[in-house]
Every structure is written in C-alpha cells, then in structure tokens.
Backbone bond lengths (Angstrom), bond angles and torsions (degrees), N, CA, C in turn:
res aa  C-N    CA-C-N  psi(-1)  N-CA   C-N-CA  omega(-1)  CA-C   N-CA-C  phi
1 X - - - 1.441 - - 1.533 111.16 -
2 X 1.404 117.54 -70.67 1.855 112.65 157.46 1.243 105.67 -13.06
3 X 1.583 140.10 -78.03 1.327 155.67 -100.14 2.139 78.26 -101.87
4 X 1.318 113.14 -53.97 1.257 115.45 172.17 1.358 124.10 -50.03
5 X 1.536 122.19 -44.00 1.654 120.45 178.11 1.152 124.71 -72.32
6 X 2.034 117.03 -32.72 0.621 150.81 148.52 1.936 103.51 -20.72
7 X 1.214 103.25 -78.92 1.663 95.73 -174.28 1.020 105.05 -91.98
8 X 1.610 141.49 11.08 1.481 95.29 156.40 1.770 113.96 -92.64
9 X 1.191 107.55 -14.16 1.700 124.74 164.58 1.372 105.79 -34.45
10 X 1.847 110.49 -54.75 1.368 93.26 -176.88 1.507 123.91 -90.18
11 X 1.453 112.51 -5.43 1.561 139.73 -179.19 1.841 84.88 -60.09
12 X 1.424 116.11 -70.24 1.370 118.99 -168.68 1.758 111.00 -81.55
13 X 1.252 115.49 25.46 1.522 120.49 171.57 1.481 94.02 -113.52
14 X 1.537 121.83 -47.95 1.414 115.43 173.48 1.687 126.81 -50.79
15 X 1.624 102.06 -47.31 1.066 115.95 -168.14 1.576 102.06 -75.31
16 X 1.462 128.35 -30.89 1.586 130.60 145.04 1.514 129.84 -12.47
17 X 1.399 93.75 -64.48 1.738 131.42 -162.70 1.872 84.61 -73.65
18 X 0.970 125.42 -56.79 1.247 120.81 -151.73 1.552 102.74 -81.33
19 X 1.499 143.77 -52.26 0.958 120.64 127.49 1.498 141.72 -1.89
20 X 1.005 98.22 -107.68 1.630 97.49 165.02 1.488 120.93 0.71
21 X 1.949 99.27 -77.01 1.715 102.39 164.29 1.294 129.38 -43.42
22 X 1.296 117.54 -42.44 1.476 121.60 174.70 1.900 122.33 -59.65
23 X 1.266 117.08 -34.94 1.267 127.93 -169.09 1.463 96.51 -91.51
24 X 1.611 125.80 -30.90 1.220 118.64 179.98 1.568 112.75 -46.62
25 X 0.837 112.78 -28.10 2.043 115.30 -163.11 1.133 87.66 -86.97
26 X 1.904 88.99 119.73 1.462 123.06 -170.38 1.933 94.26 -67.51
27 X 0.936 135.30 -14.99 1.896 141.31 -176.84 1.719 89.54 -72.95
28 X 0.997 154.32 -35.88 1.400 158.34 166.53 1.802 107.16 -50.68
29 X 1.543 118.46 -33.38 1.314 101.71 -156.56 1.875 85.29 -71.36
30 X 1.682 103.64 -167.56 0.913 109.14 165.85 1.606 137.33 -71.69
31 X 1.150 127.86 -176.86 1.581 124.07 -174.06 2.037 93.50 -85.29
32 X 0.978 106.94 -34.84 1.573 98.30 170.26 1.120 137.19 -71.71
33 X 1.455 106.28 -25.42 1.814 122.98 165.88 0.870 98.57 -74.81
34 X 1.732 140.37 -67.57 1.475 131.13 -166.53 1.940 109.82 -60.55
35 X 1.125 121.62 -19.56 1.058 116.81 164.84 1.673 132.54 -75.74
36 X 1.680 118.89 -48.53 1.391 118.12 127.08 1.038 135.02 -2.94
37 X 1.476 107.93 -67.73 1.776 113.86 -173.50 1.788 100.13 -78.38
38 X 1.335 105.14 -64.18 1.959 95.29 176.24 1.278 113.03 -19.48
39 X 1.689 127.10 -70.67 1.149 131.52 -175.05 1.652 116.04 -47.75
40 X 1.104 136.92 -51.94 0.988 162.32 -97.27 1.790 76.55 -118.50
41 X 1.367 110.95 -50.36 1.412 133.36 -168.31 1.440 96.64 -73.30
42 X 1.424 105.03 -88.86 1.915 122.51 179.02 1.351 111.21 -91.81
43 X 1.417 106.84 92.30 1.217 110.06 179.43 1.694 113.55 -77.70
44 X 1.882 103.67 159.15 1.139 105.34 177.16 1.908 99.90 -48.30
45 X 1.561 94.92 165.34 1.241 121.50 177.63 1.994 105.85 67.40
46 X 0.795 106.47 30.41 1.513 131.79 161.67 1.274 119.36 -52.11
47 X 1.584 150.64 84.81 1.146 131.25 174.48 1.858 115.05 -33.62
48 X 1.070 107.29 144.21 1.776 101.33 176.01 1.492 102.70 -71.09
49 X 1.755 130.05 -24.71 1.498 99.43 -177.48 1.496 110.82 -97.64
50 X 1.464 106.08 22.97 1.471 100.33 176.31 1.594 100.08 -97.84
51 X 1.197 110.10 -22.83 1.734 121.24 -171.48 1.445 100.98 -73.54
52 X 1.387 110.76 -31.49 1.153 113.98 -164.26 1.914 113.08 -77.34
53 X 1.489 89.46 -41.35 1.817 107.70 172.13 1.576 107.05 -53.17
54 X 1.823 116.04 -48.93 1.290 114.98 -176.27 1.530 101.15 -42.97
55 X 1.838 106.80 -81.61 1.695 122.64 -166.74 1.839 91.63 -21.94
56 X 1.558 126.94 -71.94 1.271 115.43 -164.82 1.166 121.49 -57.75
57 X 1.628 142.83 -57.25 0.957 137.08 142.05 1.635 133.01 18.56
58 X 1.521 107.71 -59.86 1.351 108.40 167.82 1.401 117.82 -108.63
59 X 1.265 113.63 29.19 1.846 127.18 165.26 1.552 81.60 64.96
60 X 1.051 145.01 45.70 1.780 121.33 140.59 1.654 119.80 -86.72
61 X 1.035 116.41 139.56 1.237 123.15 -167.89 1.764 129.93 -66.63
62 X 0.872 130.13 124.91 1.323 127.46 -161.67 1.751 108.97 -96.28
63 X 1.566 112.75 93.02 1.086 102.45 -159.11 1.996 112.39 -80.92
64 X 1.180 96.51 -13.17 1.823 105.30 169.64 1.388 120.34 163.52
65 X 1.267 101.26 136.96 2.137 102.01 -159.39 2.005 75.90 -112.30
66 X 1.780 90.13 130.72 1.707 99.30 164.20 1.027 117.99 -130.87
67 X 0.912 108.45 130.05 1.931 122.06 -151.02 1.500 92.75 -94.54
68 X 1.089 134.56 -7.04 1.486 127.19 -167.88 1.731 107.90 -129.70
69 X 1.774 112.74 17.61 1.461 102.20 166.40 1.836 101.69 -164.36
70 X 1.222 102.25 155.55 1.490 97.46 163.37 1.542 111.54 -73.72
71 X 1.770 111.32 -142.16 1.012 109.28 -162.82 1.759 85.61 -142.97
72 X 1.284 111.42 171.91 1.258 100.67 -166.61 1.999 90.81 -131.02
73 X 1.835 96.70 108.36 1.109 85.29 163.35 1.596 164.72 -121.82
74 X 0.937 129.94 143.68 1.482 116.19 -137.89 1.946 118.62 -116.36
75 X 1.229 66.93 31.84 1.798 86.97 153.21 1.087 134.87 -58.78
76 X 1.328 125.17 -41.39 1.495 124.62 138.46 1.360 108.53 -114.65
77 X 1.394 116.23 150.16 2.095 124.75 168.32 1.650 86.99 -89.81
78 X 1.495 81.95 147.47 1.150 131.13 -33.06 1.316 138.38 -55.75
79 X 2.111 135.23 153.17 1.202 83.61 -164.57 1.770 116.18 -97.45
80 X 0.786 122.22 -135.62 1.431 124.68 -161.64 1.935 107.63 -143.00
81 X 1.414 108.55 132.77 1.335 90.27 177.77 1.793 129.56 -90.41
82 X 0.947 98.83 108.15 1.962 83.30 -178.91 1.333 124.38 -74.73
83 X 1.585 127.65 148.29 0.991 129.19 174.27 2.047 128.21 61.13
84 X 0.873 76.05 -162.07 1.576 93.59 -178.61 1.560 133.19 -125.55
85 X 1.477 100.73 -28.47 1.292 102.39 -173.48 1.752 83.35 -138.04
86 X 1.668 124.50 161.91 1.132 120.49 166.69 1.541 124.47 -158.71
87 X 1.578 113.46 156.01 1.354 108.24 -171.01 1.911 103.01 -116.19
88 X 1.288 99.73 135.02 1.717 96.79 178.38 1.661 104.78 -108.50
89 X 1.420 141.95 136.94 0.956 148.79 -176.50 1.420 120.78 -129.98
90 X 1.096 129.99 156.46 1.637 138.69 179.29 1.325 106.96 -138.89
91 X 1.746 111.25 98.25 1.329 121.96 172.90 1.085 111.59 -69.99
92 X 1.352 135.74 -33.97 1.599 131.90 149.72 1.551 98.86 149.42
93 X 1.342 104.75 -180.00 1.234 135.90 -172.34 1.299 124.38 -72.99
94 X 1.356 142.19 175.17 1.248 142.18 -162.77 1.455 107.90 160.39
95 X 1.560 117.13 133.04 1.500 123.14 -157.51 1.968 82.83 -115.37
96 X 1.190 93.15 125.40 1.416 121.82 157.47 1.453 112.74 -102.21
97 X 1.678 103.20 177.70 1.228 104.94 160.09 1.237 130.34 -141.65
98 X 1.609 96.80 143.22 0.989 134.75 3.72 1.567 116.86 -120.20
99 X 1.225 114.92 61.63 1.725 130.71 163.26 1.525 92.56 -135.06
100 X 2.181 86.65 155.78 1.293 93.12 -170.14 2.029 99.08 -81.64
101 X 1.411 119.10 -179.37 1.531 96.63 150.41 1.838 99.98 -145.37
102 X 1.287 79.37 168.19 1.858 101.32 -166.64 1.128 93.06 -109.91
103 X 1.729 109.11 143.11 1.771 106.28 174.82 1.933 84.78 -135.16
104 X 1.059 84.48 138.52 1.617 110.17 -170.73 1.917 123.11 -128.78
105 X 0.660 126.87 138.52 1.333 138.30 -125.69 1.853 98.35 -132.76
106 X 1.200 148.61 101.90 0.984 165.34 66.81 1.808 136.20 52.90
107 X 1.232 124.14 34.65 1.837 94.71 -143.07 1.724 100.67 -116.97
108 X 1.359 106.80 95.70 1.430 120.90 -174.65 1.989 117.07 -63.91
109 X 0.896 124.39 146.76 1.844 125.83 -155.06 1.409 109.85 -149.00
110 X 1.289 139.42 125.53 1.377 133.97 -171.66 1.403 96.64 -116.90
111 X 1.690 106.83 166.36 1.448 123.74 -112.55 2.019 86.31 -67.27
112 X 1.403 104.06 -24.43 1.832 85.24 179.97 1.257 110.56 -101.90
113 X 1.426 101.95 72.79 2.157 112.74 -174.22 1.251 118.41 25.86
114 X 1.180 145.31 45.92 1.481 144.75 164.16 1.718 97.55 -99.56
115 X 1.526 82.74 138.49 1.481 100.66 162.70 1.625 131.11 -52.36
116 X 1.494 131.59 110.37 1.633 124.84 -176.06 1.717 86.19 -101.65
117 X 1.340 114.09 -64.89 1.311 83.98 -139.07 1.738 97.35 -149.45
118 X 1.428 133.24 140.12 1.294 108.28 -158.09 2.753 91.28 -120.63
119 X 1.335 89.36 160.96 1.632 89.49 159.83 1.317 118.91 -135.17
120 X 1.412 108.89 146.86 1.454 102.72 -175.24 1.589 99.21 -125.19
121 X 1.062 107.30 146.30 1.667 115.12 -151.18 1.917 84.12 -156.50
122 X 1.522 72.76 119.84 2.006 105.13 160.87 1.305 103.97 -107.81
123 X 1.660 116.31 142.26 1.374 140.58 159.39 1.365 103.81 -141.43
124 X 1.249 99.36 144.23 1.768 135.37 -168.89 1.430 110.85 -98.45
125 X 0.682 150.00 108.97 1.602 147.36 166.76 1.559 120.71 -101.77
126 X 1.385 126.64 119.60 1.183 125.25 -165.32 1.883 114.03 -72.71
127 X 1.352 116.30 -162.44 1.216 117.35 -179.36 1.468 122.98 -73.66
C-alpha cells in the first residue's frame, strides 16, 4: 500500500513539474502583461536603435523596421495609426492546445525615432 502512494505522489510531482514548466514561458502571459513589462523595460521615448539593440539582445526576431510608416494599431476598431516610422517583431512561438500561437511585437516611433507607443498582438494558428 506505501509502495502505491508512494508513486502516485511522484506521478503527481511529475505531472506538477511539467506544468509548472509549461506556464513558466513568459509568451503565455497575457498581451497586457507582456505589454506592461516591454514598457516597463523600453520605455516610451526610446531611441529606435536602442529598441532595436534590446529586440536583438534577446534573439527575437526582427521581422522588418519601416522607416517611412507607423504601424496601425488595432487594439481597439477602429484601428489607429501610430507613429511614423516602425518596427514589427516575433518574440516567438508557443504550442497551445491545440493551435500553436505567435506573440508579435509592435513598436511605433515619431518622426525623430523615439519610442510612442508599442502593440502586442497574439495569433493562433490551427493544426
């Protein structure tokens, strides 16, 4: 009987652990926490090539910096355009279930590259 509680104790310490690991990845919190914390990090008034050093810094991918528009964001409709110049990013991936989702990164800059205003945008992609 011991020998029985015994493993499922550790059955439900594993199954703990694995959890746990999974929820740890900060790409799970919400689009408002990860936005919070960005700021919090790169604050508005940000040169864009200092924003730009951060994104590399932690290997997220820089999917295209456009020097000739903001970004249009659509956090609420309608959306609204930010900035002037803009950087789009892909902090990466993460398997839900059961679609994966992408959290993507936003970072709006007025006309003398300072940081205004950033969006963070989740998409789901099915199997």
């Amino acid at each position: 009987m011991k020998k029985r509680w015994k493993f499922l104790f550790i059955v439900l310490l594993v199954i703990a652990g694995v959890f746990s690991f999974i929820y740890s990845n900060p790409l799970r919190r919400s689009e408002e926490h990860i936005y919070n914390r960005l700021l919090r990090e790169i604050p508005r008034g940000t040169p864009l090539p200092d924003v730009k050093k951060y994104i590399e810094a932690r290997g997220w991918k820089v999917d295209y910096i456009d020097e000739n528009s903001g970004f249009i964001n659509r956090r609420r409709e309608p959306g609204t355009l930010v900035g002037e110049k803009s950087i789009r990013t892909s902090l990466g991936d993460y398997q839900d279930i059961p679609f994966e989702a992408n959290v993507t990164v936003f970072w709006g800059f007025d006309k003398d590259s300072r940081l205004i205003d950033i969006w963070v945008w989740k998409t789901w992609d099915g199997l």
